[in-house]
N, C-alpha and C positions, 0 to 999 in steps of 0.2 A: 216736698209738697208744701204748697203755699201754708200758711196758717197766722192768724190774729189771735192773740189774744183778747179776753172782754173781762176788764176789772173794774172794780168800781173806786170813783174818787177818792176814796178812804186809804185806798192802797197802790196808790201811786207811787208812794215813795221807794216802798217795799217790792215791787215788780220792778222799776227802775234799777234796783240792786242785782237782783235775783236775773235780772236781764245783763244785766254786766257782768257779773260773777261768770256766769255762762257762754260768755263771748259775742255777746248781742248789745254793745253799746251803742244809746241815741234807737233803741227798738221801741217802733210805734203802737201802743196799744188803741183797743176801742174802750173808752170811757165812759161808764153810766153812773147816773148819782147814787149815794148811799145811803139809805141801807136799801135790799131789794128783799129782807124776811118779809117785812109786815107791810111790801107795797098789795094792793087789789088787781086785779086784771088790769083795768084801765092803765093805772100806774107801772104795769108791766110791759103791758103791750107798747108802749110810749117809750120806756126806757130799750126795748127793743129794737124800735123804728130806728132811735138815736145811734145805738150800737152798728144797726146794718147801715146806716147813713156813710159810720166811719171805716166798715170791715172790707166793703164791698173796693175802693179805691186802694186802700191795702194789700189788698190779694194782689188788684191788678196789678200795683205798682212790685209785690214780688214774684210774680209770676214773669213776669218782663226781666226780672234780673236772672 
């Protein structure tokens, strides 16, 4: 089953690992900024939008493979 992950900037580095350790090297996440504790609705629903911006071409492109 297809699936994205959504992490935030902060932890790029650390899912880039955790994605290679696991046999998923050059694995494409959806990126939203950091931090998302003390963001507001507004600030949520936005980092959202951003997220499915990137999730949605993701899938398609694994679902295709």
């Amino acid at each position: 089953m297809p699936a994205v992950a959504v992490i935030t900037d902060r932890f790029i580095k650390s899912a880039e690992l955790v994605a290679q350790i696991n046999g998923l090297p050059g694995y494409k996440f959806s990126v939203i900024g950091h931090p998302i504790a003390s963001d507001d609705d507004d600030a949520l629903r936005l980092k959202a939008e951003i997220a499915v911006k990137a999730i949605v071409p993701l899938l398609m492109e694994r679902a295709e493979s």
